[in-house]
N, C-alpha and C positions, 0 to 999 in steps of 0.2 A: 553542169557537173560541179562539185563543191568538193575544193580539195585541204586536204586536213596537211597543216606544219606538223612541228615535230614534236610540241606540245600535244597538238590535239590529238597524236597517234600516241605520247603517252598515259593521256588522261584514258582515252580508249582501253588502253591493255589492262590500265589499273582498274580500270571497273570492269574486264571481264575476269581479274582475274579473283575481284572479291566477291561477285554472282559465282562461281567457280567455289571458293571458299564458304560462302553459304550454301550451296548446295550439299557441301560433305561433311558443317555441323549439319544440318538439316537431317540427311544420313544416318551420321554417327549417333542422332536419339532417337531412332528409330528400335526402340526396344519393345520386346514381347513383354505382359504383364509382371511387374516388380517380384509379385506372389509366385510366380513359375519359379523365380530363382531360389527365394527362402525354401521354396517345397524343395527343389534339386539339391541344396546344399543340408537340408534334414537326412534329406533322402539317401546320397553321397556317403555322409557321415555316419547314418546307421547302419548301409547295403538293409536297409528296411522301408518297406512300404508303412506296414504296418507301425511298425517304432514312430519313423515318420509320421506317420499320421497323429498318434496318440500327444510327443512333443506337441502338434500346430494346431492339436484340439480338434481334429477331421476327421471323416472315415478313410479308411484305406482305397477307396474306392475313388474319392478325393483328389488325393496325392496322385494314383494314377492319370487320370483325368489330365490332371497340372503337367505331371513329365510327358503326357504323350503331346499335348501344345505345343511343349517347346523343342521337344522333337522336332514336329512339324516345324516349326517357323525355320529352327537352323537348319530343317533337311538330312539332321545325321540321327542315330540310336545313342544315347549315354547310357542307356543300362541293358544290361544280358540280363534276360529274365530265363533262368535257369530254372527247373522244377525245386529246389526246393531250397534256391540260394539265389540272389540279386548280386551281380557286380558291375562294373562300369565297364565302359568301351575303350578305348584308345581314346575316343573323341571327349569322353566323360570324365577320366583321370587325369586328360588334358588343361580341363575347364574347371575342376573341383576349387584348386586351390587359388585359382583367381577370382572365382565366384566366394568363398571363402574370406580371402580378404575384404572385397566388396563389401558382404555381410558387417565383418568385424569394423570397415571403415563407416556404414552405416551405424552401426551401435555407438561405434566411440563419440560419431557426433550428435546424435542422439542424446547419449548422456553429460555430454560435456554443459549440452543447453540445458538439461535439467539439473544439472548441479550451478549453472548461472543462475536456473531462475528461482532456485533455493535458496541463492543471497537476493536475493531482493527483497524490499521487507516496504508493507504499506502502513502508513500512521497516521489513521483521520482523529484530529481533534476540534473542541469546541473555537473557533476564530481565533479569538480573547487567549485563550490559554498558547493558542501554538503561535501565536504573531507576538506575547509580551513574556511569556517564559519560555516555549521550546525552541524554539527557532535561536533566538540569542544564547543557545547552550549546546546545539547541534555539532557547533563544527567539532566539539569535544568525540563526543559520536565515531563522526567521522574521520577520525585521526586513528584513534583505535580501534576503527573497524572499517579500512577503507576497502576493504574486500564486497561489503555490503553495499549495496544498488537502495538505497531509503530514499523513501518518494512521504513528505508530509501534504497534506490536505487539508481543511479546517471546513468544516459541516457542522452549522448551527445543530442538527438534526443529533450531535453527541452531547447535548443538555438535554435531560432527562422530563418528558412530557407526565400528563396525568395516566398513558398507557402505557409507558416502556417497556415494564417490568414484562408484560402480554405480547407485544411486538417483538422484542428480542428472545421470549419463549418460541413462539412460531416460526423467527427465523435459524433458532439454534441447527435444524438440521437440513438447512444451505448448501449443498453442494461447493457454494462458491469457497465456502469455511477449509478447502484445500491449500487454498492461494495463503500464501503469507499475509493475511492483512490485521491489525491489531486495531484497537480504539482505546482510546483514553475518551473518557466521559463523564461531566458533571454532573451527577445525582445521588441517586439513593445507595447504589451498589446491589439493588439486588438485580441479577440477572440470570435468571436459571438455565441453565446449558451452557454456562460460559465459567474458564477459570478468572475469578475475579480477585485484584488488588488492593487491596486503596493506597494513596501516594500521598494527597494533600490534601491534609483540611483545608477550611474554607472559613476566613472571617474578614469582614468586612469591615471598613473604617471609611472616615469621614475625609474626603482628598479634593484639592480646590490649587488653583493658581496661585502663587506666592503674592500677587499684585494684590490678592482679595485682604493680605492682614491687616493691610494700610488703605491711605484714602478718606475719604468722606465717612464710610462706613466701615471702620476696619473690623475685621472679622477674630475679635480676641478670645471669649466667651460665648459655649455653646448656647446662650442667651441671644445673640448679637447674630445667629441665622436669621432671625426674623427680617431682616435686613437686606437675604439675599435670596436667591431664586436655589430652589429644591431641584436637582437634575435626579430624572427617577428611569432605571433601569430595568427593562421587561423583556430580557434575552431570555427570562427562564421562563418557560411556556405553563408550568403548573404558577398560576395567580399568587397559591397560598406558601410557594418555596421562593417567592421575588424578595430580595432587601428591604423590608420597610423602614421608612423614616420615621412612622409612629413607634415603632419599637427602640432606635437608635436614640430618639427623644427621650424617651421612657428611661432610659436609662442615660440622661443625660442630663436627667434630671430639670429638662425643660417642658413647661406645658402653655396651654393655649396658642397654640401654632397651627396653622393651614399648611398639615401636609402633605397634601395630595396636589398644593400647586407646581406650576413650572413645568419643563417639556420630558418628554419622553423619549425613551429610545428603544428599538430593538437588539440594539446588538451591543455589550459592551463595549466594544473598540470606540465605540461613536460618545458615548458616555465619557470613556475618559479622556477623548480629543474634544468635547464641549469644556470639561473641566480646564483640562490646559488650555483653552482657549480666556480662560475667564468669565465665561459665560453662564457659571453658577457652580454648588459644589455638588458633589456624587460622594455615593456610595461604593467602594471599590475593593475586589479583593486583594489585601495586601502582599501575595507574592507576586500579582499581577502590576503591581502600579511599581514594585523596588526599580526599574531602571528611569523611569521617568521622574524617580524621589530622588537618587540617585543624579542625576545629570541636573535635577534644581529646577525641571518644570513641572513639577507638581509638590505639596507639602501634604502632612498628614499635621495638623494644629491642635488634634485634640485624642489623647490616649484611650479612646473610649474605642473597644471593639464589642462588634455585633457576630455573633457564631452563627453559622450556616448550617440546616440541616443537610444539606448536598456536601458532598466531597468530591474530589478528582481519584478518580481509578483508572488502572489497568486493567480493561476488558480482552479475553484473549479467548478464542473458539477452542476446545476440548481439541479438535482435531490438528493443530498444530502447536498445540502447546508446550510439546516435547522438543521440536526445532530449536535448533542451537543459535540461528540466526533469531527466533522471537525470546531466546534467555540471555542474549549479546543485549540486545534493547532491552529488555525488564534488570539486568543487571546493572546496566548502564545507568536507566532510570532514577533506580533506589540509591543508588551511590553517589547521583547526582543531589538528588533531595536528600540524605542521611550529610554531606558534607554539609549544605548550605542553612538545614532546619535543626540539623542532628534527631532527626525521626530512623 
């Protein structure tokens, strides 16, 4: 025989008494279908079957069906079906206004989520763009509008291919184009089905590590590249929208040059981390490179700019474009680049 101290008679009672406790949430959610009750409080509320019905978008026949369920499950009658008039029982007048509130504490949290999730706001940009300009201008954003839930992302796939214009026709009418989600995009600007921006031109200049002007080779006169390794940039997927160095020459009034040599890169970011590394010079868009010119690891040596036929825009789906959470961000935007370009 195994006899229990006074511990183990406690630990005993405490677990029968929360098997005991579980069994009566267990119980307590034991409800008849959700629908029975929306139907009883139409129902309630109009003393109509019919009324009812037309409200939940059903036949009358329907509604009945649903009150006579729950009838059964609770075992009592909540409505007097009179010949040519419906009213409630004892048991029904009892239950209206608790089933009522229900309802009303269903809706409020209901809406309360979807007015959360109408501050949230999605912002995919090109890498390059949201890791050297948006991001270092964000927490502005987010001071004056800490109400907003902004989630950014950076997807090569927002620099504009030789099909865009086609791909983003096709996805114009997206279901998903509900959801607050925006893009900012390197390209042409045309995008049919979408209301479209533009924010930022796009010119490119010559950017290299400060250690390249001195040395063995210094790097003084756009003559004196020949000297140094070409870093060549192919983030933009259309060949004939890439920065060429044959054009930046051309008008730099240098020739006989090989400039197709030196490494390549996919993605700008890498571009202008080989630059500051000193590992040759690039080609750079110059709102993209101001913090790194700024802080004194990269120079711009020569005033020569290369214009882009791409720009940066605000791409935004017809269906949300009216959202006050997507004109908080485009306001923000513009005010941010009208202070710093005066555009």
């Amino acid at each position: 025989m195994v006899h229990c101290n006074k511990q183990c008679l406690l630990s005993n009672a405490l677990d029968k008494l929360n098997r005991n406790q579980n069994r009566q949430n267990i119980v307590a959610y034991r409800l008849p279908p959700l629908s029975t009750f929306r139907t009883f409080e139409a129902a309630a509320r109009h003393l109509s079957f019919k009324q009812a019905a037309e409200e939940l978008h059903v036949t009358p026949a329907a509604v009945s069906q649903q009150i006579k369920s729950l009838e059964t499950y609770l075992g009592v009658s909540l409505f007097q079906r009179l010949p040519k008039a419906l009213q409630l029982t004892e048991e029904g007048l009892a239950m209206f206004p608790k089933v009522r509130d229900g309802m009303d504490s269903f809706a409020a949290a209901v809406e309360s989520t979807r007015r959360s999730a109408s501050l949230a706001l999605n912002v995919t940009a090109p890498p390059s763009f949201a890791t050297r300009w948006l991001v270092p201008r964000l927490s502005r954003f987010s001071l004056a509008h800490a109400e907003v839930a902004i989630r950014i992302s950076s997807n090569p796939e927002n620099i504009d291919g030789p099909q865009t214009a086609l791909e983003m026709t096709m996805d114009a009418n997206d279901p998903r184009h509900e959801t607050s989600e925006v893009a900012i995009r390197f390209g042409t600007g045309i995008y049919p089905g979408y209301q479209v921006e533009k924010m930022l031109t796009a010119n490119y200049v010559l950017v290299c590590s400060p250690r390249l002007l001195e040395g063995e080779t210094p790097l003084r006169t756009p003559a004196d590249l020949v000297n140094h390794i070409l870093i060549h940039d192919e983030s933009i997927p259309a060949i004939d929208q890439r920065p060429s160095w044959d054009d930046w020459l051309r008008q730099a009034g240098v020739s006989g040059m090989d400039s197709e040599r030196g490494p390549r890169f996919s993605n700008s970011l890498m571009v202008q981390e080989a630059a500051v590394e000193g590992q040759g010079v690039a080609l750079a868009i110059r709102q993209q490179i101001e913090g790194e010119v700024s802080a004194g690891r990269l120079v711009i040596p020569f005033d020569i700019t290369l214009p882009s036929t791409y720009a940066y825009y605000l791409v935004i789906p017809q269906a949300i474009a009216g959202r006050a959470v997507v004109q908080a961000f485009r306001d923000w935007l513009q005010a941010e680049i009208g202070a710093l370009y005066g555009q």
